[in-house]
DRENDO-1510 file (C-alpha; in Angstrom, 1 decimal, always signed):
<recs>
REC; n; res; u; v; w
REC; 1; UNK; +2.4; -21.7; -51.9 .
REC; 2; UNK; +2.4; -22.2; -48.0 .
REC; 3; UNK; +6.4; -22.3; -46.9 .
REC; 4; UNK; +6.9; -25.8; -45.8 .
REC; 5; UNK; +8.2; -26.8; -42.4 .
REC; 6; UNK; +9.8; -30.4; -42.7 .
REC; 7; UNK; +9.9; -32.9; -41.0 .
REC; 8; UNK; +12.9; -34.3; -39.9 .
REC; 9; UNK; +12.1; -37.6; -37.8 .
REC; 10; UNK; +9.7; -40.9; -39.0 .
REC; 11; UNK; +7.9; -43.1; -36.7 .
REC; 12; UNK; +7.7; -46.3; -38.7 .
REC; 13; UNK; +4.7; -48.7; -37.8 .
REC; 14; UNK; +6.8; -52.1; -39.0 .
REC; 15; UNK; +4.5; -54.2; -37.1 .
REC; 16; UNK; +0.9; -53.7; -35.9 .
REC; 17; UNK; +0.7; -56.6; -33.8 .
REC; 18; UNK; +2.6; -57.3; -30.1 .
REC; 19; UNK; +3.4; -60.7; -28.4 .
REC; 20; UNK; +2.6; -58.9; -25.0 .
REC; 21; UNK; -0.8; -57.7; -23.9 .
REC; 22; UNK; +0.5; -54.4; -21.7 .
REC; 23; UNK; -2.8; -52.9; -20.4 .
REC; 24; UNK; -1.4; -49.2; -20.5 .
REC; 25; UNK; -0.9; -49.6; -24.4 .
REC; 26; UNK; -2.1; -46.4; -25.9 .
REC; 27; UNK; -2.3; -48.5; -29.7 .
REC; 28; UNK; -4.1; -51.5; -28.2 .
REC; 29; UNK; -6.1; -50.6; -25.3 .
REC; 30; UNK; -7.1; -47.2; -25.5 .
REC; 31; UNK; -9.5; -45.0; -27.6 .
REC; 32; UNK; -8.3; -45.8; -31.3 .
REC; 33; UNK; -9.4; -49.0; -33.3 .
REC; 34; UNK; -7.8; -48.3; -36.5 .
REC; 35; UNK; -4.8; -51.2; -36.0 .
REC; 36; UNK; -7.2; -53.7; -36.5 .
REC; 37; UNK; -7.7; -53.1; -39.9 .
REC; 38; UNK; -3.9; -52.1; -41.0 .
REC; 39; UNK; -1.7; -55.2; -42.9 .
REC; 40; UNK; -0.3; -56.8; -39.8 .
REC; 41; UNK; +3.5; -56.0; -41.5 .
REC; 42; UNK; +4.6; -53.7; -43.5 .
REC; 43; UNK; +5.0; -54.6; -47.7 .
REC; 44; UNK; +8.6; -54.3; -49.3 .
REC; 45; UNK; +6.3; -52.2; -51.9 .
REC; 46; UNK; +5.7; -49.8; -49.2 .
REC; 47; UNK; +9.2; -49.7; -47.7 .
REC; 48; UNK; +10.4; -49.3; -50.8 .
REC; 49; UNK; +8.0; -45.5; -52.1 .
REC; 50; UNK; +8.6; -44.8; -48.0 .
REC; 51; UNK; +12.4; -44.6; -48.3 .
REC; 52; UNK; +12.2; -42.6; -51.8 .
REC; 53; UNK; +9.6; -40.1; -49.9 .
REC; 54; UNK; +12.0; -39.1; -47.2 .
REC; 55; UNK; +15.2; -38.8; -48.9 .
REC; 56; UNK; +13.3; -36.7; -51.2 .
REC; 57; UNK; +11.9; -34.8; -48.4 .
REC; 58; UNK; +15.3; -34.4; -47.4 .
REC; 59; UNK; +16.7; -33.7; -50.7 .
REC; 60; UNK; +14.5; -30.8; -51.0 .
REC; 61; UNK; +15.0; -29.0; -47.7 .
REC; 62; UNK; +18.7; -29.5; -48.0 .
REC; 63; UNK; +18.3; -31.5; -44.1 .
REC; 64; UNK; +21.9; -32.7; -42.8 .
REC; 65; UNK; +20.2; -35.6; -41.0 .
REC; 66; UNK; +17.0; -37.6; -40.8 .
REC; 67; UNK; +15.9; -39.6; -37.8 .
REC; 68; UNK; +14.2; -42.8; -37.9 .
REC; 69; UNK; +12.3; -44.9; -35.2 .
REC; 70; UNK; +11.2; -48.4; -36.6 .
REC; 71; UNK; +8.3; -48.9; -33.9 .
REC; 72; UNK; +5.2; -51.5; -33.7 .
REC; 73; UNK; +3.0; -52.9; -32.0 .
REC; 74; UNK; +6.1; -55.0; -31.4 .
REC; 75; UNK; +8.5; -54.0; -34.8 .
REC; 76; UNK; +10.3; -57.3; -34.6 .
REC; 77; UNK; +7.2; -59.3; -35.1 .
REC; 78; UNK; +7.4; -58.1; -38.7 .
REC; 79; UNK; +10.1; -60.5; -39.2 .
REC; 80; UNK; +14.5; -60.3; -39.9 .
REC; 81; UNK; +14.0; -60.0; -44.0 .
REC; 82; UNK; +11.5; -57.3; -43.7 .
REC; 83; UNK; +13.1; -55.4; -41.6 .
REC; 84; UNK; +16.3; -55.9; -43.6 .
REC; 85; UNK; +15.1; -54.9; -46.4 .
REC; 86; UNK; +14.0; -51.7; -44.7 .
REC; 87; UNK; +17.0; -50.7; -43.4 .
REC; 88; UNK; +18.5; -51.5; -46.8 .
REC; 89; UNK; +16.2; -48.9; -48.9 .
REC; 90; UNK; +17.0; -46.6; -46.0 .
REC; 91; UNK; +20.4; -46.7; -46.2 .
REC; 92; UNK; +20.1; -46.7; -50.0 .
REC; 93; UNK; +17.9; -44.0; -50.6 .
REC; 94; UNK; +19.7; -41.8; -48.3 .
REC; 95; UNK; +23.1; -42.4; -49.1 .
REC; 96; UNK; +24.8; -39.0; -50.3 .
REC; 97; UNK; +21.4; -37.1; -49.0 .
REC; 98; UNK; +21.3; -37.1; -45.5 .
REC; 99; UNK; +22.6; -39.0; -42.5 .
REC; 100; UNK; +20.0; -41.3; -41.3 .
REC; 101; UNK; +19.7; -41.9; -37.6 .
REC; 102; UNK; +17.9; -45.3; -36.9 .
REC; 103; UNK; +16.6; -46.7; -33.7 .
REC; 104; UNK; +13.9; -49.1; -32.7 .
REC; 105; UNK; +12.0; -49.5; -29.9 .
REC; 106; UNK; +11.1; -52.8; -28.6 .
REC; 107; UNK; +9.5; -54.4; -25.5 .
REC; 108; UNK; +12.8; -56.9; -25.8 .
REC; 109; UNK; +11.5; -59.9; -25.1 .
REC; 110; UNK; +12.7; -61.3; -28.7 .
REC; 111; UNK; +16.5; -59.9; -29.1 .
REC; 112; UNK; +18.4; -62.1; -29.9 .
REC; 113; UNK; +22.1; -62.4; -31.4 .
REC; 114; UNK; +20.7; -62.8; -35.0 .
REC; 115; UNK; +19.3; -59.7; -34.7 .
REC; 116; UNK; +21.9; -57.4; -33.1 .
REC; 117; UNK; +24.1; -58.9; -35.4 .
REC; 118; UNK; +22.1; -57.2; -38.2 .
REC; 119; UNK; +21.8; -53.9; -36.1 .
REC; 120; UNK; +25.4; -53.8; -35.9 .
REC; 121; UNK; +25.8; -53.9; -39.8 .
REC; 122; UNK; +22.9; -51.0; -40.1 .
REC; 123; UNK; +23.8; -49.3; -37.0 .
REC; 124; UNK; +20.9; -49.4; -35.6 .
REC; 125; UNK; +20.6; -48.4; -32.0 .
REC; 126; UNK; +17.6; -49.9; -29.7 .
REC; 127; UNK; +16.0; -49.0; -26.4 .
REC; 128; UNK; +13.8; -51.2; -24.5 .
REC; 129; UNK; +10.5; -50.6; -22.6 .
REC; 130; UNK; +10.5; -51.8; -19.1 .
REC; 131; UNK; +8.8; -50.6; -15.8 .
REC; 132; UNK; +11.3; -51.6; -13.1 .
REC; 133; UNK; +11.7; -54.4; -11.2 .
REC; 134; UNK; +9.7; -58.2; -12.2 .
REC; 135; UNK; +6.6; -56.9; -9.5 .
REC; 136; UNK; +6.7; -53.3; -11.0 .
REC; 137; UNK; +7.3; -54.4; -14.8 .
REC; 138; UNK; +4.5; -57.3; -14.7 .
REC; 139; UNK; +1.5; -55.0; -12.8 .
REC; 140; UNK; +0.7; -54.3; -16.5 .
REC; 141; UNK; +3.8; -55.6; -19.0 .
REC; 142; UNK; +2.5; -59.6; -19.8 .
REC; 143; UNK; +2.4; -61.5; -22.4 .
REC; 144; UNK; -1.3; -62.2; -23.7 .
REC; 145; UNK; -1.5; -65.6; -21.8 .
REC; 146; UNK; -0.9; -63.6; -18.7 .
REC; 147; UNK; +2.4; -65.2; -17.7 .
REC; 148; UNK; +5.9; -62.9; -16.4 .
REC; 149; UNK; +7.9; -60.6; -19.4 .
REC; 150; UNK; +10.3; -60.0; -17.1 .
REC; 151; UNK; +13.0; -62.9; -17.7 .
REC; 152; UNK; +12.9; -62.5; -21.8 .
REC; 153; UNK; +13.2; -58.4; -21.3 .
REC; 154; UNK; +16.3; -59.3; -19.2 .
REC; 155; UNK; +17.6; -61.4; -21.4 .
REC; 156; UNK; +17.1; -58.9; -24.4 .
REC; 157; UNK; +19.2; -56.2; -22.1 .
REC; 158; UNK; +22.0; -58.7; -21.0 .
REC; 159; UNK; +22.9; -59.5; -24.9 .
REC; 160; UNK; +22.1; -55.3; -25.3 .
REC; 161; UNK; +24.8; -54.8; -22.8 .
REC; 162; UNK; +27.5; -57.3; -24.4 .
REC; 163; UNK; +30.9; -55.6; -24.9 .
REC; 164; UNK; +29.9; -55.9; -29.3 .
REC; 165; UNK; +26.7; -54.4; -29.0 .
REC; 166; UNK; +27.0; -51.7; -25.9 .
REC; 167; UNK; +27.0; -48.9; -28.8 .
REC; 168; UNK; +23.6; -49.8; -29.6 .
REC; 169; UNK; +21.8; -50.0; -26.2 .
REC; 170; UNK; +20.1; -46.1; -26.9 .
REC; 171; UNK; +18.1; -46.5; -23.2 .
REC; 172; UNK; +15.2; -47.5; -21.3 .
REC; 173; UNK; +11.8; -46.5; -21.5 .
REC; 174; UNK; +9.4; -46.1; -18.4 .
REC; 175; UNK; +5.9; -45.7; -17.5 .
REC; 176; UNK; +5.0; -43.8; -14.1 .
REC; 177; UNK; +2.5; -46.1; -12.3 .
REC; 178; UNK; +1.8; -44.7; -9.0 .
REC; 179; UNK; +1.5; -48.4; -7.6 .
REC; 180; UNK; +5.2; -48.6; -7.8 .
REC; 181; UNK; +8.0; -47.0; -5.5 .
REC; 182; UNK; +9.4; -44.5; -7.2 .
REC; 183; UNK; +12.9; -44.9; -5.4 .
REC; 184; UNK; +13.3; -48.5; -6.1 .
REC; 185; UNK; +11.8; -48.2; -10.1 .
REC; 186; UNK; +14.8; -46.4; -10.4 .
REC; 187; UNK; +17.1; -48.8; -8.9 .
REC; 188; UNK; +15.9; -51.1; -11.1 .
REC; 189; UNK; +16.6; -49.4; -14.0 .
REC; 190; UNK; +19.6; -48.4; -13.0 .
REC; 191; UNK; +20.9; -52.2; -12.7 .
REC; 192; UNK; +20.8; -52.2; -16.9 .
REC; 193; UNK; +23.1; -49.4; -16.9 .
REC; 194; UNK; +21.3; -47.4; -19.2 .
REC; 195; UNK; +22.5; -44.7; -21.4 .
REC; 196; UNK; +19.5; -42.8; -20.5 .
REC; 197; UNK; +15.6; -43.2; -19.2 .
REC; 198; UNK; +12.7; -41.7; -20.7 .
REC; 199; UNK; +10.2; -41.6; -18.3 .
REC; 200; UNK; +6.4; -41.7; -19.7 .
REC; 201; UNK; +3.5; -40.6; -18.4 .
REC; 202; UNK; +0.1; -42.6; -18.7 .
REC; 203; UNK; -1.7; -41.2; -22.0 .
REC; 204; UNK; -4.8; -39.5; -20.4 .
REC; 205; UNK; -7.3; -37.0; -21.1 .
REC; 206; UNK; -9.9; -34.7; -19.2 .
REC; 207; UNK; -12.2; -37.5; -20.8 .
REC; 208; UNK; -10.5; -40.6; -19.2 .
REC; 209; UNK; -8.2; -39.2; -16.4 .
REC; 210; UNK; -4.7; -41.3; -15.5 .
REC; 211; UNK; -5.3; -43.4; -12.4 .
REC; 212; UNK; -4.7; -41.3; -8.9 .
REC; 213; UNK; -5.5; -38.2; -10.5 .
REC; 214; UNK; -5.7; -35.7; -7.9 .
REC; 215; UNK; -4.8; -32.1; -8.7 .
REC; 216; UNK; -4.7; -31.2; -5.0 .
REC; 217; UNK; -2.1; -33.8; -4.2 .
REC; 218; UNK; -0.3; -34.1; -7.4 .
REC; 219; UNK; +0.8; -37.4; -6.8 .
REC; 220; UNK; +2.9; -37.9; -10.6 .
REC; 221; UNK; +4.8; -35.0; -9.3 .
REC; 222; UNK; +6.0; -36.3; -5.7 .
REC; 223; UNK; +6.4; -39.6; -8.0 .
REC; 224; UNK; +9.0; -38.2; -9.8 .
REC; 225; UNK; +10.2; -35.5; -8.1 .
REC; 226; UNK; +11.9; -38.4; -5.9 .
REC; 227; UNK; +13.6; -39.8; -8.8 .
REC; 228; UNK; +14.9; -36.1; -9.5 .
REC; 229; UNK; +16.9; -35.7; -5.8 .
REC; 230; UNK; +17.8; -39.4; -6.3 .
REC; 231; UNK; +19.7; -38.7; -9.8 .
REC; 232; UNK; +20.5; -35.2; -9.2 .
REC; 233; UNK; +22.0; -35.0; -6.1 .
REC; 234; UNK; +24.0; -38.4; -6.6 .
REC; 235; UNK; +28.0; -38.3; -6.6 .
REC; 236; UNK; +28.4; -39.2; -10.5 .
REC; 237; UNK; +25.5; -39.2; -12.7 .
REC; 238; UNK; +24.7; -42.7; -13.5 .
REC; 239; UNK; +22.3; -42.4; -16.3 .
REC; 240; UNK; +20.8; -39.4; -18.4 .
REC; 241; UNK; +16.6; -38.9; -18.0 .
REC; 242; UNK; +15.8; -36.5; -20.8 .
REC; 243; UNK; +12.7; -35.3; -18.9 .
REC; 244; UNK; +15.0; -33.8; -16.4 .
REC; 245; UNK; +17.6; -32.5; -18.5 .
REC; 246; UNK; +14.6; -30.6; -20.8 .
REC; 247; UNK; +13.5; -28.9; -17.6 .
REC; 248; UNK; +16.6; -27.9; -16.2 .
REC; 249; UNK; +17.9; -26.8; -19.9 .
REC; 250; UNK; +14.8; -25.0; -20.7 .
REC; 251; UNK; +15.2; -23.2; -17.1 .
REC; 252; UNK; +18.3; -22.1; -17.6 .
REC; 253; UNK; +17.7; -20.4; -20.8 .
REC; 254; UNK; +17.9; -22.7; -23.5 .
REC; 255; UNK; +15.6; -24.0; -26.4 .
REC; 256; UNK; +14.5; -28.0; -26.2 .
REC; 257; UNK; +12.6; -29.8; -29.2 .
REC; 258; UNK; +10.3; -31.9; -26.8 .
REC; 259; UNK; +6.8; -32.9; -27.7 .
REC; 260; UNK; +6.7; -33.4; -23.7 .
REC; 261; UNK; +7.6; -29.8; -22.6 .
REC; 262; UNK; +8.7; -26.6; -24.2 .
REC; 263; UNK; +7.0; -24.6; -26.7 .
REC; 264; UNK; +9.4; -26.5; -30.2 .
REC; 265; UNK; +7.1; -27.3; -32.9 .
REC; 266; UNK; +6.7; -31.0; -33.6 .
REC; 267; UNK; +9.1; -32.3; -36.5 .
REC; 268; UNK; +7.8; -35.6; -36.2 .
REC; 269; UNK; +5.6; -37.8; -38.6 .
REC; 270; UNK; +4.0; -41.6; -38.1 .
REC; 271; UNK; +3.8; -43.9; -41.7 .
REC; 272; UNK; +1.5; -47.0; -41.0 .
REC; 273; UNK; +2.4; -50.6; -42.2 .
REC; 274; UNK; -0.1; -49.6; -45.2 .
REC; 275; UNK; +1.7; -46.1; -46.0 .
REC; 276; UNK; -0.7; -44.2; -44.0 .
REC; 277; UNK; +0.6; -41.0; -42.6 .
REC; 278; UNK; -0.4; -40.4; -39.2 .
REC; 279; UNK; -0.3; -37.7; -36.3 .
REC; 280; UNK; +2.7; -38.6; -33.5 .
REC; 281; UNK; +0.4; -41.9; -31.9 .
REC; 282; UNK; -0.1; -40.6; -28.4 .
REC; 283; UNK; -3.3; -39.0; -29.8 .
REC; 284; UNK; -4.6; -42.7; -30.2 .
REC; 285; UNK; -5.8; -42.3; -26.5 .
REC; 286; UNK; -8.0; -39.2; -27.5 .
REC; 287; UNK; -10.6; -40.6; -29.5 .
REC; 288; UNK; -10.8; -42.8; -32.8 .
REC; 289; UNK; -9.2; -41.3; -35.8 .
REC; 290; UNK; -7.1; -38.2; -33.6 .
REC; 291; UNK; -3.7; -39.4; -35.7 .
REC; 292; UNK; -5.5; -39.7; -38.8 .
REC; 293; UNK; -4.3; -37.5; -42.0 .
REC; 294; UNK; -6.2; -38.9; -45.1 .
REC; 295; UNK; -2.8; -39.1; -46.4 .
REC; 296; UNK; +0.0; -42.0; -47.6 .
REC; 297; UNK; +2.9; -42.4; -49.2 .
REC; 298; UNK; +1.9; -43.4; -52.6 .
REC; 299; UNK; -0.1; -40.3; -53.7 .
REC; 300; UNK; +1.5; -37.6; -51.6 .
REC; 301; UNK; +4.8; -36.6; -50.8 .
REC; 302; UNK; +5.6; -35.2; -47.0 .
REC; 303; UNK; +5.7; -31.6; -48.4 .
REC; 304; UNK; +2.2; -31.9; -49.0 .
REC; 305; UNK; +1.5; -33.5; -46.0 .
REC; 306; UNK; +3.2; -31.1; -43.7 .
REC; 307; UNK; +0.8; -28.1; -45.6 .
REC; 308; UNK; -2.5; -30.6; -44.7 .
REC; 309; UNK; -5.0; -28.7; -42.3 .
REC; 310; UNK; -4.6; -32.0; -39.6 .
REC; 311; UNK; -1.0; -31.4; -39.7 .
REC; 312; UNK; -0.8; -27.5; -39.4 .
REC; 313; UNK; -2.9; -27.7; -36.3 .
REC; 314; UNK; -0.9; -30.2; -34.7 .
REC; 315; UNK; +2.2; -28.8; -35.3 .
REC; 316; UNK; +1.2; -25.2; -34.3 .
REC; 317; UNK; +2.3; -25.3; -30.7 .
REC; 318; UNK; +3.3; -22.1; -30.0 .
REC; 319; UNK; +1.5; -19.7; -27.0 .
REC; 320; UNK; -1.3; -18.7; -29.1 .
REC; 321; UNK; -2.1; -22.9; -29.3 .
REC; 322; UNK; -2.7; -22.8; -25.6 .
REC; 323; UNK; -5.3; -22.6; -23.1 .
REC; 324; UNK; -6.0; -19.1; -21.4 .
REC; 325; UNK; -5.3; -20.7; -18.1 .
REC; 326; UNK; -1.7; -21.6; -19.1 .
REC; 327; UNK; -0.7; -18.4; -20.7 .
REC; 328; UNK; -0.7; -17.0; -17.1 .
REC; 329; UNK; +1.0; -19.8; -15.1 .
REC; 330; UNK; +4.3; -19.0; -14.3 .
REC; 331; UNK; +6.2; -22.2; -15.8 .
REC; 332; UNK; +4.3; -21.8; -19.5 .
REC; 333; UNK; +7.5; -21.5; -21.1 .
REC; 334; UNK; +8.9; -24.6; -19.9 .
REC; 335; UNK; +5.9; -26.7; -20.1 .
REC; 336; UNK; +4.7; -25.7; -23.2 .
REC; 337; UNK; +0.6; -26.7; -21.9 .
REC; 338; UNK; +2.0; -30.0; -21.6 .
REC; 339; UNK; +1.6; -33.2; -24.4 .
REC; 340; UNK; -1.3; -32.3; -27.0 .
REC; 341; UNK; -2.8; -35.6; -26.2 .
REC; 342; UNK; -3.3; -35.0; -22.6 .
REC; 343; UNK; -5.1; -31.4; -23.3 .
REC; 344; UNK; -8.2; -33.2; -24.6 .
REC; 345; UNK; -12.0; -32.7; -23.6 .
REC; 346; UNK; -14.6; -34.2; -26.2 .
REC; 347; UNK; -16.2; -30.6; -25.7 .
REC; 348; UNK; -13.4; -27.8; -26.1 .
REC; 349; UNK; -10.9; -30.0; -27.7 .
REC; 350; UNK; -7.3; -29.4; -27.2 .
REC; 351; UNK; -7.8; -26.0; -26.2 .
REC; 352; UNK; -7.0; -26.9; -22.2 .
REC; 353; UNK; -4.2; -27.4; -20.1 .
REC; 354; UNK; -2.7; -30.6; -19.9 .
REC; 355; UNK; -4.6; -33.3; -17.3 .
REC; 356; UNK; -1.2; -33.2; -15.9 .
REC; 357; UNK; -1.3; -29.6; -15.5 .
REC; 358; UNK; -1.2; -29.2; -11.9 .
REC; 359; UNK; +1.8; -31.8; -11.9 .
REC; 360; UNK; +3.8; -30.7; -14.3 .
REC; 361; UNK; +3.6; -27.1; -12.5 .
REC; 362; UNK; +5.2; -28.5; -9.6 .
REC; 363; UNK; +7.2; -30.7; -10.8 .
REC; 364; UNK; +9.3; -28.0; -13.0 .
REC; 365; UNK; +9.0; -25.5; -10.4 .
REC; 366; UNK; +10.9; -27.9; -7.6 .
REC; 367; UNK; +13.4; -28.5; -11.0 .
REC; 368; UNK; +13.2; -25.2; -11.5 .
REC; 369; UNK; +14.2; -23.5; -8.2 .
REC; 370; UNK; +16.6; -26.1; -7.6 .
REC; 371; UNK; +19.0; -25.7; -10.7 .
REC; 372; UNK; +19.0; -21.8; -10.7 .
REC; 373; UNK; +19.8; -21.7; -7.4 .
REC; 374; UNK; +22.6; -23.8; -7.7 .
REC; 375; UNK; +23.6; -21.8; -10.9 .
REC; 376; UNK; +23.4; -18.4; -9.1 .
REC; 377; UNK; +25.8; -20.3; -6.0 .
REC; 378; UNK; +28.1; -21.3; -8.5 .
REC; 379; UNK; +28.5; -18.4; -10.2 .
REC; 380; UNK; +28.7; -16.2; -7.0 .
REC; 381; UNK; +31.7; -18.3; -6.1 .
REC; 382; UNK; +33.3; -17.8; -9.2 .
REC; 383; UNK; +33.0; -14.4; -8.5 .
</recs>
């Protein structure tokens, strides 16, 4: 029998729906349908063979730790007893098997007290999507009658940041929109006094290229790039950005599990609100059906789903996975060809670079060359 890889973090679909209409959403507005005909919520009867599936996933491969993400649409639309009850069997069916790391992301437009005071008693950490500042956030974060998220994501990170609940603020999450100043994004961000920043990408492909694309110019580079000598030459370092920190760890030497660069196979499964197991969702802006498995909780376990063809594919990201092109570029080992999702052409495939190929190149090499020759000066003065 095939030697199992497992898995060690769950993307859990709570929710399908949202109470914002973001017109960047790679579940809603993108290539993939199959939301519309997934149980708005997820069933207790669900939650409950779910949580038994991944302790005994963990049970089996003797794993220290699990990680969970409860994730939507928007997860708290599924409702304070729902997700109770999930974090109950969780906690249950895990106790005495494995730790169990659970966050949740959320656009935070409906925090309230109620429910950090139950994400306290689970321990539930939660970061927040926002895009900067109220004109950078609302170009395409609205709510589906068009009016301003801003205020209600505000409010969400002002009761985030209270003195009780400052252990659970995990971070921010960021889109790059090219329409927005890069320089002042941050600011904004920074005025939450996150923990860290993720910044995201646009889900693109070959097929449907992110807006501005321009090899020649790379404009998602320059983008970031300034956010880089902002944060990394400031006095203190205010927040951590996990983008940067992969780059600069992986070109230093060390090993990074990133789906987003480095060459770390994927440890990461999706379960649907009807039990459905899934590919990580970003491949929801390939084409219909790119996440699907055929598989679900009730009649296979995630042993058997880590050996399915889909998933062996997926997860198979080492050199031999990538494009020709990128085995010869000079940063391969730190970009790892990029996102799978971005790779894809409806005629080869994933078998290309990344539509953020000429991007990523320079942004990693400007990391790059900047944090080894800081290393080497540091070291020469030691000497």
């Amino acid at each position: 029998m095939t030697e199992v890889r497992p898995f060690q973090e769950w993307v859990l679909k709570c929710a399908q729906p949202c109470n914002l209409a973001c017109d960047h959403c790679y579940v809603y507005e993108l290539r993939d349908t199959s939301w519309r005909s997934k149980p708005r919520v997820m069933a207790e009867e669900t939650a409950n063979r779910l949580a038994e599936r991944i302790a005994e996933h963990a049970r089996n491969h003797g794993l220290d730790s699990v990680r969970i993400v409860l994730h939507g649409g928007e997860p708290l639309l599924a409702g304070r007893r729902r997700i109770e009850h999930l974090l109950s069997v969780l906690r249950s069916e895990l106790r005495g098997v494995a730790h169990c790391d659970i966050s949740l992301q959320s656009n935070g437009t409906l925090l309230s007290p109620h429910w950090l005071e139950l994400f306290r008693r689970y321990g539930v950490s939660v970061g927040v999507s926002l895009d900067g500042d109220r004109e950078a956030n609302d170009r395409h974060r609205r709510s589906r009658n068009g009016r301003s998220s801003h205020a209600a994501v505000q409010r969400g990170l002002e009761l985030l940041k209270r003195p009780e609940n400052r252990a659970l603020y995990r971070g921010l999450l960021c889109t790059v929109d090219l329409a927005n100043d890069p320089g002042s994004v941050y600011e904004a961000l920074l005025v939450h006094a996150p923990r860290r920043v993720d910044f995201l990408l646009p889900h693109a492909t070959w097929e449907y290229p992110p807006p501005g694309h321009d090899p020649r110019r790379t404009p998602y580079a320059r983008w970031l790039v300034e956010i880089f000598e902002r944060w990394y030459s400031a006095p203190r370092r205010e927040t951590g950005i996990r983008l940067f920190e992969n780059i600069m760890d992986l070109s230093l030497g060390g090993e990074v599990r990133s789906s987003s660069v480095g060459l770390a196979a994927s440890d990461v499964i999706v379960v649907e609100s009807d039990g459905s197991v899934e590919l990580p969702d970003s491949l929801k802006a390939a084409y219909e059906g790119a996440a699907a498995t055929g598989m679900n909780v009730f009649d296979h376990d995630f042993d058997a789903v880590a050996r399915c063809p889909a998933v062996v594919d997926a997860r198979d990201e080492g050199p031999e996975a990538l494009a020709e092109e990128c085995l010869g570029c000079s940063v391969v080992r730190i970009c790892g060809g990029g996102l799978r999702t971005h790779r894809f052409h409806p005629r080869t495939g994933f078998a290309n670079p990344s539509v953020y190929s000429a991007d990523l190149r320079v942004l990693i090499t400007h990391i790059r060359d900047r944090v080894t020759a800081d290393a080497a000066a540091l070291l020469g003065r030691a000497s």
